[in-house]
DRENTORDO-486891 format. One record per residue (C-alpha): residue number from 1; x, y, z. Coordinates in nm, 2 decimals. Each point is the difference from the previous one (the first is absolute). Layout:
residues N
  num       x       y       z
  NUM       X       Y       Z
...
END
This chain:
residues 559
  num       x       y       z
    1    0.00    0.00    0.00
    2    0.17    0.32   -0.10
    3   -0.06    0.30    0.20
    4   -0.24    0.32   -0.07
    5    0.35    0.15   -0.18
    6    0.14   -0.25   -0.24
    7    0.31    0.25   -0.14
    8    0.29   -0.26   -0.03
    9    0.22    0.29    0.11
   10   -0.12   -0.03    0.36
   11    0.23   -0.34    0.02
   12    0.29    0.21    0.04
   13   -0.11    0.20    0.25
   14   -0.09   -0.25    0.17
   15    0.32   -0.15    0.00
   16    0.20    0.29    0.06
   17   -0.19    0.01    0.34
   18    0.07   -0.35    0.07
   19    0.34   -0.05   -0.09
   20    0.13    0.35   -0.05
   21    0.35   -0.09    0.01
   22    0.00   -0.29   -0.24
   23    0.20    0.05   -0.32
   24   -0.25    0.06   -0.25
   25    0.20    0.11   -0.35
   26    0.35   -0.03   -0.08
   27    0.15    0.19   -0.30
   28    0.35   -0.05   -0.17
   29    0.20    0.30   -0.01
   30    0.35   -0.15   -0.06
   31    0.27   -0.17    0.16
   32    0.20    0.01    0.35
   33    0.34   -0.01    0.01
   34    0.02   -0.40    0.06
   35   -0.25   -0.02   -0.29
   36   -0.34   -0.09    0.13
   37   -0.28    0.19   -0.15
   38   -0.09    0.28    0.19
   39   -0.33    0.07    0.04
   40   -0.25    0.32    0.13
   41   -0.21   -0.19    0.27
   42   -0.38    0.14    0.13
   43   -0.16   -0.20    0.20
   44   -0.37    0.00    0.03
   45   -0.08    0.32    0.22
   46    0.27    0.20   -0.28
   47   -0.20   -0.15   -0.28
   48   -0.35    0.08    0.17
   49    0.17    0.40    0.01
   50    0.15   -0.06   -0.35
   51   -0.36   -0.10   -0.13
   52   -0.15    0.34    0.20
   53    0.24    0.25   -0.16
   54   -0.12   -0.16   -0.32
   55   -0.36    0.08    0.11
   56    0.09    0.37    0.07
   57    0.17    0.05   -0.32
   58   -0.26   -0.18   -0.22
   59   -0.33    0.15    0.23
   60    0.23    0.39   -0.10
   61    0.01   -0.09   -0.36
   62   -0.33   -0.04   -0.06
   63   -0.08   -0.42    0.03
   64   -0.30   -0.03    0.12
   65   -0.19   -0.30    0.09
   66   -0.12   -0.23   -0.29
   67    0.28    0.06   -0.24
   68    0.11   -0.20   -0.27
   69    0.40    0.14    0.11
   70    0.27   -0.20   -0.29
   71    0.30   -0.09    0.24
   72    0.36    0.04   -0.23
   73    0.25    0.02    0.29
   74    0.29   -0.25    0.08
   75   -0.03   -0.37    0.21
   76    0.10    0.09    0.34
   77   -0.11    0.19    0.26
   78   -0.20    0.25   -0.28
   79   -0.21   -0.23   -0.13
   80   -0.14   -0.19    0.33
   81   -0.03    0.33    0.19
   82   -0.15    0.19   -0.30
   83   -0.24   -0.28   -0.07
   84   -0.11    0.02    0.41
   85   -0.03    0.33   -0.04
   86   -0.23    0.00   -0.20
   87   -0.24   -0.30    0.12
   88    0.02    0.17    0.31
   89   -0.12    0.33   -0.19
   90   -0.29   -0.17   -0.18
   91    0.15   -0.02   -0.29
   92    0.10   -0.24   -0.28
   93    0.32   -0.10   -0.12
   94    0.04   -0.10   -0.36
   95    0.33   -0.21   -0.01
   96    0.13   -0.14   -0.37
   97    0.31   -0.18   -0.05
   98    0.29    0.18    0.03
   99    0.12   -0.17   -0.33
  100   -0.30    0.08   -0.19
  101    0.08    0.11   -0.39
  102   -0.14    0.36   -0.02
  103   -0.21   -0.15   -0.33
  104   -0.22   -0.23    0.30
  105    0.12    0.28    0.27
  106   -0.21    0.29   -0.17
  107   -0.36   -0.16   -0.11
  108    0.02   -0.18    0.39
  109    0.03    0.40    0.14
  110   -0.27    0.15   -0.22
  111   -0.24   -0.23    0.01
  112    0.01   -0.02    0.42
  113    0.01    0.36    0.01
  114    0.19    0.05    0.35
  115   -0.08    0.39    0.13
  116    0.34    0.00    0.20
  117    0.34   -0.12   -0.08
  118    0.27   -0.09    0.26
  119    0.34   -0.04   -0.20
  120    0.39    0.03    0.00
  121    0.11    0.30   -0.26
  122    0.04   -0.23   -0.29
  123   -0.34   -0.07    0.03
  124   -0.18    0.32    0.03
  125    0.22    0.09   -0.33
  126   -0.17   -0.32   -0.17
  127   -0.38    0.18    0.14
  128    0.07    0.35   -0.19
  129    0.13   -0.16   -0.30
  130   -0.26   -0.26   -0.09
  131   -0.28    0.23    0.15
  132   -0.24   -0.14   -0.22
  133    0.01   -0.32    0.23
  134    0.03    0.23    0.33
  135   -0.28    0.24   -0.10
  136   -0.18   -0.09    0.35
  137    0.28    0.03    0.19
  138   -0.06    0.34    0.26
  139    0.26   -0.07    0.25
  140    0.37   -0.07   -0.01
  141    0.16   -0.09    0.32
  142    0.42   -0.02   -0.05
  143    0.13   -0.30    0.11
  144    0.39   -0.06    0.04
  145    0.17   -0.21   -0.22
  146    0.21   -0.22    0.31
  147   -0.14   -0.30    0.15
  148    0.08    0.10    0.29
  149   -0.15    0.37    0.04
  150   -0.16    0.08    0.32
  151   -0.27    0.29    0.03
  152    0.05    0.02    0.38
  153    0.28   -0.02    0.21
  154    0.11   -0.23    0.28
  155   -0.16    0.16    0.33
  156   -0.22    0.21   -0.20
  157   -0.38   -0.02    0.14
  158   -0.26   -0.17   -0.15
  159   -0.26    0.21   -0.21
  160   -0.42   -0.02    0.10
  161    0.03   -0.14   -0.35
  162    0.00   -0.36    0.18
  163   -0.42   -0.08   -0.05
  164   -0.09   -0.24   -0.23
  165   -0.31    0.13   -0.26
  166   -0.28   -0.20    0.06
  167   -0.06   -0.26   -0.22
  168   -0.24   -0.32   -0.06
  169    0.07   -0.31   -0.09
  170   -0.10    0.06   -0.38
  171    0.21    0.31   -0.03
  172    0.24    0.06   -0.26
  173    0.34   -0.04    0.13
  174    0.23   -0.01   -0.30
  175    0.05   -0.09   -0.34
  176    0.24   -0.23   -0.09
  177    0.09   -0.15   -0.38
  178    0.10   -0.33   -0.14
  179    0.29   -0.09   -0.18
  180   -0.18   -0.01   -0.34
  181    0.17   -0.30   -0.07
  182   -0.27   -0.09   -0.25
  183   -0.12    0.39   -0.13
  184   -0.01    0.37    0.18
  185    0.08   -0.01    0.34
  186   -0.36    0.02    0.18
  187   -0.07    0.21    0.33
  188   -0.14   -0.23    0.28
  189   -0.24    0.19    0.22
  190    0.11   -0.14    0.34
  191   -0.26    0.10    0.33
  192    0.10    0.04    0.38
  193   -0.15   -0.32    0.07
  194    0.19   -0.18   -0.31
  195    0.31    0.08    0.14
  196   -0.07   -0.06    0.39
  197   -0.11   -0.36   -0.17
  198    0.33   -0.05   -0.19
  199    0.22    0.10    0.31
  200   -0.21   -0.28    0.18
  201    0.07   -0.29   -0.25
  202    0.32    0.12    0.01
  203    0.09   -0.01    0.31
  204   -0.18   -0.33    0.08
  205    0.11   -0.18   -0.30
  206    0.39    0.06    0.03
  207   -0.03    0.03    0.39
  208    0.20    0.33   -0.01
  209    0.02    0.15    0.41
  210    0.12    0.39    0.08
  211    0.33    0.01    0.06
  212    0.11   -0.16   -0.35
  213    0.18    0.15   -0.26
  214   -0.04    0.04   -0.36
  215    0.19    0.08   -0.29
  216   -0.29    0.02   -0.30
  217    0.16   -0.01   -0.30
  218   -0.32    0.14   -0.17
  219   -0.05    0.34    0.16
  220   -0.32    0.00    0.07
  221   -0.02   -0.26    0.25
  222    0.17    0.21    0.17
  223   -0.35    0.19    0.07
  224   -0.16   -0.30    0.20
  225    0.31    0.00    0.25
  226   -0.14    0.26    0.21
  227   -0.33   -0.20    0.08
  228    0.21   -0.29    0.02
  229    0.24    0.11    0.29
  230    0.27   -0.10   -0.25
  231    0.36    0.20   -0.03
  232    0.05    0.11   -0.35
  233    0.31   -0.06   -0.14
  234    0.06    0.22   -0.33
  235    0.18   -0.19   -0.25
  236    0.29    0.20   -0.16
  237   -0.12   -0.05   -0.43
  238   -0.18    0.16   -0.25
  239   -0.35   -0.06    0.03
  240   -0.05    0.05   -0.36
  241    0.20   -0.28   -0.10
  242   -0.04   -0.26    0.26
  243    0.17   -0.30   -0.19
  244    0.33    0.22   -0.03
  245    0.06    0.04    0.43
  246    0.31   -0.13    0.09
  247   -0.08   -0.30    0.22
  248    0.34    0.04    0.20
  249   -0.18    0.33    0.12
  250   -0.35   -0.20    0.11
  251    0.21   -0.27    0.12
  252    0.22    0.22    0.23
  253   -0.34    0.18    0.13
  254   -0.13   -0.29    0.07
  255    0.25   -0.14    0.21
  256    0.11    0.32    0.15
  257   -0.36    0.08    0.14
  258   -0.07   -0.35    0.04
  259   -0.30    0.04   -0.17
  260   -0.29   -0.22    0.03
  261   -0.22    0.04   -0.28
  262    0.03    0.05   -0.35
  263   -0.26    0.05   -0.29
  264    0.17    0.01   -0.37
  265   -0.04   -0.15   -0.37
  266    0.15   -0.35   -0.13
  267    0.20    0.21   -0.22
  268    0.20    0.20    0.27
  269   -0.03   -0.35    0.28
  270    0.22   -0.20   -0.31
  271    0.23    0.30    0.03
  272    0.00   -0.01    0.40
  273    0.04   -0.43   -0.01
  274    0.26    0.06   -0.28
  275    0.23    0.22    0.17
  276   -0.02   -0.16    0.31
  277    0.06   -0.39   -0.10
  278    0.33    0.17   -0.20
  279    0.13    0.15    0.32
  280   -0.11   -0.28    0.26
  281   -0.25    0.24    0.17
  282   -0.31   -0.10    0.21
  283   -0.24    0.23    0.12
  284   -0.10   -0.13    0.33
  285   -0.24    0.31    0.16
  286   -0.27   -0.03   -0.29
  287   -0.32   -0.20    0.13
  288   -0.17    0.03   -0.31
  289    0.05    0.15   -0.39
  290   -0.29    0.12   -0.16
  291    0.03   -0.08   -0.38
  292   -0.29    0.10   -0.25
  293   -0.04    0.17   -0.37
  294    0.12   -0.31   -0.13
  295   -0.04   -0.40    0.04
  296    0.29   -0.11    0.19
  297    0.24   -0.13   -0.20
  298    0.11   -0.39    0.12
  299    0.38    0.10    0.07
  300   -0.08    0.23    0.17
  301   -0.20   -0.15    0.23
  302    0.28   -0.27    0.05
  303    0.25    0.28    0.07
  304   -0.23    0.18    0.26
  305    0.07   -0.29    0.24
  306    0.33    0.02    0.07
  307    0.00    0.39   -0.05
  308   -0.25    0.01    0.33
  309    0.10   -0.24    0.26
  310   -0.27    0.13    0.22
  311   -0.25    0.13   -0.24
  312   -0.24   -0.12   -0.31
  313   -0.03    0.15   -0.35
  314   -0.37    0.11   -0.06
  315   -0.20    0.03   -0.29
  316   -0.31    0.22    0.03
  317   -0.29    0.02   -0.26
  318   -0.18    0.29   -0.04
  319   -0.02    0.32   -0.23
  320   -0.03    0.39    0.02
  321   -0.36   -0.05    0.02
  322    0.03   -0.28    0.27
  323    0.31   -0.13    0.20
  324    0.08   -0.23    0.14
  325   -0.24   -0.25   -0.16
  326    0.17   -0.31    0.16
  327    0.40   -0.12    0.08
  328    0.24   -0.29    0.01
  329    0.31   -0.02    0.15
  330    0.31   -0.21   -0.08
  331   -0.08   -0.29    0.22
  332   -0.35   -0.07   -0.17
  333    0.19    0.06   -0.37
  334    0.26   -0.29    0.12
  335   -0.25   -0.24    0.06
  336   -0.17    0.06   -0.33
  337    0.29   -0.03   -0.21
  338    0.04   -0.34    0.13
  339   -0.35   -0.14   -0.14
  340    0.06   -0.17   -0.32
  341   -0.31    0.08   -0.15
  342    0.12    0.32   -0.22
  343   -0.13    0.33    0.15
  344   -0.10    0.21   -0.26
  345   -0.01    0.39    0.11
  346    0.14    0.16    0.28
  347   -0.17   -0.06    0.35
  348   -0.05    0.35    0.16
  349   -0.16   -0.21    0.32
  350   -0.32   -0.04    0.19
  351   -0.21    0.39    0.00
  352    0.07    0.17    0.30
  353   -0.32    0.05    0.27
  354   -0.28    0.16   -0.10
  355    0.13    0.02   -0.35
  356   -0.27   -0.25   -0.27
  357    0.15   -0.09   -0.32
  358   -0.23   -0.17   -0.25
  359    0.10   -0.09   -0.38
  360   -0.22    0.09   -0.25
  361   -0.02   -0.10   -0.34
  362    0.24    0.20   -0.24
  363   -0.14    0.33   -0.22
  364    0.06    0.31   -0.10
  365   -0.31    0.15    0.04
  366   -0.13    0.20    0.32
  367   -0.15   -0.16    0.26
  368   -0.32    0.19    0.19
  369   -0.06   -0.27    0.26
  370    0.09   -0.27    0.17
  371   -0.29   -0.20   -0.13
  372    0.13    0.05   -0.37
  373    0.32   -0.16    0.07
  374    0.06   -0.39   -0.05
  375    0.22   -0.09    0.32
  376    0.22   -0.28   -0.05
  377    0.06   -0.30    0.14
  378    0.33   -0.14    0.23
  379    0.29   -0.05   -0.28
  380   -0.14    0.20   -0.25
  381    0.18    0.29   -0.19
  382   -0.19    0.32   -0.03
  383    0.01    0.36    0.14
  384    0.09    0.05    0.37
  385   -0.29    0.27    0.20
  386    0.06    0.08    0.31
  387   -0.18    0.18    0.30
  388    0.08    0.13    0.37
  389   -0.01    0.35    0.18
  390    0.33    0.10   -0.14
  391   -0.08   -0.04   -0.39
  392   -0.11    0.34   -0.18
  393   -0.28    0.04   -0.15
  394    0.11    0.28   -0.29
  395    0.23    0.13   -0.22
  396    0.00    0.38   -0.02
  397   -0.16    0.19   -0.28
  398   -0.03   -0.34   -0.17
  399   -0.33   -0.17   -0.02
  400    0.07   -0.24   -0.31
  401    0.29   -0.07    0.20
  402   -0.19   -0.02    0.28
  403   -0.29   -0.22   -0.15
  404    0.30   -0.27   -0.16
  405    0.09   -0.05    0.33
  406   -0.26    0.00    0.28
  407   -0.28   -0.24    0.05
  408   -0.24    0.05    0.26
  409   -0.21   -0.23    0.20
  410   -0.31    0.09    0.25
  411    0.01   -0.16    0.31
  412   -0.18    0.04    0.30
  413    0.28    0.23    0.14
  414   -0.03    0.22   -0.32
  415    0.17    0.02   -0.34
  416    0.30   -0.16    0.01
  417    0.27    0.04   -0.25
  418    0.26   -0.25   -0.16
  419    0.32    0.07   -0.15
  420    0.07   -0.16   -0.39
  421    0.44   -0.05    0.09
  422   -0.01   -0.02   -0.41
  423    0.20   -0.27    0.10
  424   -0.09   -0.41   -0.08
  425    0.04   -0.28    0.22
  426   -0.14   -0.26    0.18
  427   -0.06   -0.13    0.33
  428    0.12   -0.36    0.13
  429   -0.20   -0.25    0.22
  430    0.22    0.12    0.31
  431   -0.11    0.40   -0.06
  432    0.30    0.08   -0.13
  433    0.00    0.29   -0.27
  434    0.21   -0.09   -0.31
  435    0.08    0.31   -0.31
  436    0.06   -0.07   -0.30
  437    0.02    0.37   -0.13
  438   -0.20    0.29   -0.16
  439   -0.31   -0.06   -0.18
  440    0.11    0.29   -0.21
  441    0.31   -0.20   -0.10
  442   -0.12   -0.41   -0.08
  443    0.05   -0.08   -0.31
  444   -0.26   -0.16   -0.20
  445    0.09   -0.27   -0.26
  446   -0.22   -0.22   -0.21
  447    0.05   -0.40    0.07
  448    0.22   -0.18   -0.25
  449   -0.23   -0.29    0.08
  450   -0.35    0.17   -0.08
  451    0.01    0.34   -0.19
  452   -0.31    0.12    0.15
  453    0.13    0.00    0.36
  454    0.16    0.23    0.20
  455    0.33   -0.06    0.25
  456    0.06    0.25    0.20
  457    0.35    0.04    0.14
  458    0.12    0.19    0.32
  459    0.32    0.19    0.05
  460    0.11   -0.17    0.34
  461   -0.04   -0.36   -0.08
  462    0.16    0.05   -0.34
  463    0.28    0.21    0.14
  464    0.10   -0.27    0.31
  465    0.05   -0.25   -0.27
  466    0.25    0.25   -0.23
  467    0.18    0.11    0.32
  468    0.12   -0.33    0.10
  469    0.27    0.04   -0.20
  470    0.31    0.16    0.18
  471    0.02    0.31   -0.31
  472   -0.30    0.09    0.06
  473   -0.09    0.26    0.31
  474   -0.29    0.19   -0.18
  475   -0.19   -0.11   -0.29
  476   -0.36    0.13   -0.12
  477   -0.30   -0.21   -0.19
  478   -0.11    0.24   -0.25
  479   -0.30   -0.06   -0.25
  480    0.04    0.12   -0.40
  481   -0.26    0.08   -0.22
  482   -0.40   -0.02    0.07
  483   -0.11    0.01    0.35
  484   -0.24   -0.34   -0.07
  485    0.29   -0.20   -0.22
  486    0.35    0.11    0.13
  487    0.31   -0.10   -0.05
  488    0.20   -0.07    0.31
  489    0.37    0.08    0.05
  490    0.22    0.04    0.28
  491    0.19    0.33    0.04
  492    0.33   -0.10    0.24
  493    0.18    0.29    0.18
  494    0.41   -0.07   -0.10
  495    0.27    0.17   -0.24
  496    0.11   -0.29   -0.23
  497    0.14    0.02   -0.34
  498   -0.16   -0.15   -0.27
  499    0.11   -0.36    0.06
  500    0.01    0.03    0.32
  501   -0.41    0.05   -0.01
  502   -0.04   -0.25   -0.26
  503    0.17   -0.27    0.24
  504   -0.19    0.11    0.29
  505   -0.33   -0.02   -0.18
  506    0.02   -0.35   -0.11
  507    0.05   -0.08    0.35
  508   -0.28    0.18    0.13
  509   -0.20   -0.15   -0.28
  510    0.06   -0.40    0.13
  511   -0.10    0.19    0.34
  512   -0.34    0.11   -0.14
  513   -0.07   -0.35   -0.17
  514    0.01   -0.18    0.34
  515   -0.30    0.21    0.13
  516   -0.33    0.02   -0.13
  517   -0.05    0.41    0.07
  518    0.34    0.01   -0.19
  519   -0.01   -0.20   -0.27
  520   -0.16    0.22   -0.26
  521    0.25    0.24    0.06
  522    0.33    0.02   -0.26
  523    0.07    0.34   -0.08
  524    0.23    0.21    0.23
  525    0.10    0.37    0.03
  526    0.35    0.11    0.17
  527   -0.01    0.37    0.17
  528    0.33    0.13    0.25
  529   -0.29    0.19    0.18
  530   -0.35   -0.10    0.12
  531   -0.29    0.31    0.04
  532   -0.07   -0.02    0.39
  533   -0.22    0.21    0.22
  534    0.15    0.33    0.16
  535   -0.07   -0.12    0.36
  536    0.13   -0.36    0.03
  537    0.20   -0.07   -0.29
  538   -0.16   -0.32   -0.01
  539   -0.30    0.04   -0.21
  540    0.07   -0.08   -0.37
  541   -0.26    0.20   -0.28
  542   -0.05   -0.26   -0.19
  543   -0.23    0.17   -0.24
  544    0.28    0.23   -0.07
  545    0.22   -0.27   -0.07
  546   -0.29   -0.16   -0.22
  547   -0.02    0.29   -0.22
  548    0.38    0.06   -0.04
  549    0.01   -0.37   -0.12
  550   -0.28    0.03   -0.25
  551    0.25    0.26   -0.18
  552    0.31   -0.22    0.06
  553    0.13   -0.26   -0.25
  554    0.31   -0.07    0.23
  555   -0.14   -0.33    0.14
  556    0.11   -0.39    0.01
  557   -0.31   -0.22   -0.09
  558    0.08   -0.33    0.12
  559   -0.20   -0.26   -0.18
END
């Protein structure tokens, strides 16, 4: 039961009055002299004052309660004490990947139509240029361009900017936008109550306690410390470009804090496992990494065990729109890889409590209500829908958007709404949740057996079979041609020459015949470079690599 004020903010305060001298946010600021990072430390009372002086200064400017306010400042202490600010103020912050392109950056900005904007100097020069875009922005509120800025000083006294606004439940509290792994980043409309929700599964599912500390290699997890009673450990790379951070920096944080918790991508734990298997490292103070944007790949998995000697590798399930859907840890991934009955998928674990997940039969279309959707049996492959207190219910200033992706359901409670993850899967006979990738992205093939039937093929079981081989880290299923009789090719992330590729390809080709989801496939593309997501690294665009193969003729076709 949440109280009569729901603002998320008053987490903070509350936990600046109960542990006031815990460390709540460290930020790197360079080196001692023996060569441990050295780091500006607040704890949680300093943060509580940090987040006030942000209220005074915002409240002065002219943010007012209810404002869409676009948030452009640097990981760090700027960004979780700006972002306070202003759910403390009433308002809403708008926060967009910091590596956004400025061609998905600028249609995201007009079309949410923020009235205030809270942003280093860099970015308040990006608002008067493109002002097309910015036309509804009416405040600017300077922001500093170092992580580690600090609005008021240590001893200073704290502001009567400390009172959370009132809000329900069912209040807007920010808006926050997918990767756009699969088209334009979306803005998910997130409420008080979603987020009070999330922090719950959260803490239940991983069993995270005050007094741990974190070191969130995706900034903003950073933002659910706070309610957590977490430390915040800022890692020392560019957020922009997550897969380039030097892992000897994460590494030495991570032992030099003795940090306890970790949330990154697959892409940048490889990198991690990589660097310390090479130098004999271990990393004994994590309990528990948090890995998502990405199926797990099997290595890694097998490296995470001796990397944590008193932790587990996690996988959590979920989306912008809804996360975390479900988990599995490296213990319950073990004992699945020893059944010999050929796993197809990845295994993204039993759905967390209160979360339902139902499959549905596979389409395109919208889907109004529940009742118009064909729910699928145990074992079958179809969409994955799922439901619980934390999952949104809109996308902002998108109702086609909106309608593609919501179904609702009356129940005696109310209208409830269900979440389309655009993602397929299945569900086993022990509740386990399985993915097998996005719908947008199967591949549909006609059957060499009967012409007038339809195989559909899915990226992840196709891809496990292709990445057995020892060359091949990343490869993509791609589909050529008409969307009801493609062609399907594999796209393999390496920088071969010529013969090199040919070779390679002939052994991935014996690969494919061995499996039925493979065997159709005979024609492989070669690129140095995959197209990933901004935020993780780890998502590949698939339909970006489809079209640049349509216009390709570099390809081995392997009969």
């Amino acid at each position: 039961m949440l109280p009569a004020n729901a603002n998320i903010a008053r987490h903070l305060g509350a936990m600046a009055a109960a542990r006031p001298t815990a460390a709540a946010l460290k930020v790197p600021r360079g080196r001692t002299a023996s060569g441990d990072i050295d780091y500006l430390a607040l704890n949680f009372a300093e943060l509580d004052l940090e987040v006030s002086a942000w209220c005074t200064r915002l409240a002065a400017d002219g943010v007012r309660a209810g404002d869409r306010t676009l948030v452009m400042v640097r990981p760090g202490l700027p960004l979780i004490a700006a972002v306070f600010a202003l759910f403390r103020l009433g308002a809403v912050p708008v926060v967009l990947d910091p590596g956004m392109t400025l061609k998905n950056f600028l249609p995201c900005v007009a079309r949410t139509r923020p009235r205030a904007l809270v942003g280093i100097p860099l970015a308040r020069w990006i608002s008067r240029i493109f002002r097309g875009s910015f036309q509804s922005i009416a405040v600017r509120t300077a922001a500093s361009s170092s992580p580690t800025a600090r609005l008021a000083l240590p001893g200073q006294a704290a502001s009567g900017a400390r009172l959370e606004a009132a809000a329900a439940a069912q209040d807007l509290a920010a808006i926050l936008f997918t990767s756009g792994s699969t088209g334009t980043p979306k803005g998910v409309c997130y409420e008080h109550g979603m987020f009070e929700a999330q922090i719950g599964l959260i803490r239940k599912a991983f069993a995270i306690e005050p007094g741990e500390i974190d070191l969130p290699i995706l900034p903003i997890f950073a933002l659910f410390n706070p309610a957590l009673g977490m430390t915040t450990i800022v890692p020392e790379m560019d957020p922009r470009r997550p897969a380039a951070a030097d892992p000897a920096k994460l590494v030495q944080a991570i032992r030099q804090e003795q940090v306890t918790n970790s949330f990154g991508s697959p892409t940048i734990w490889r990198r991690i496992a990589e660097h310390c298997r090479a130098g004999g490292i271990t990393l004994p103070s994590l309990r528990r990494v948090l890995c998502a944007g990405a199926p797990v790949p099997r290595a890694l998995w097998e490296a995470s065990r001796p990397l944590l000697p008193h932790g587990r590798l996690h996988s959590p399930y979920g989306a912008t729109e809804a996360l975390p859907v479900s988990s599995i840890d490296a213990a319950e991934m073990a004992a699945l890889a020893e059944r010999p009955n050929g796993n197809l998928g990845a295994c993204v674990g039993r759905p967390l409590s209160g979360v339902d997940v139902r499959i549905i039969a596979l389409t395109d279309a919208p889907i109004a209500t529940l009742a118009e959707a064909r729910e699928l049996p145990v074992g079958e492959v179809g969409e994955i829908i799922v439901r619980g207190d934390h999952v949104t219910r809109a996308y902002d200033q998108l109702p086609e958007a909106t309608a593609r992706a919501k179904i609702s359901e009356e129940s005696p409670a109310g209208a409830l709404v269900w979440h389309r993850m655009g993602d397929c899967g299945r569900l086993d006979n022990e509740g386990r949740l399985w993915y097998y990738g996005r719908v947008a992205e199967r591949v549909l093939i006609a059957s060499p057996e009967r012409q007038l039937r339809m195989i559909t093929l899915y990226t992840e079981p196709c891809e496990q079979v292709f990445r057995r081989h020892p060359a091949v880290h990343r490869c993509a299923l791609i589909g050529l041609g008409s969307p009801v009789r493609q062609i399907p090719a594999l796209v393999v992330e390496a920088a071969l020459a010529p013969a090199a590729q040919a070779k390679l390809a002939i052994a991935l080709r014996l690969l494919g015949q061995a499996d039925p989801a493979t065997a159709a496939i005979h024609r492989f593309y070669f690129r140095p470079r995959f197209p990933v997501d901004a935020r993780h690294n780890a998502k590949i665009h698939r339909l970006t690599l489809a079209r640049w193969a349509a216009k390709s003729s570099r390809y081995v076709d392997v009969p």
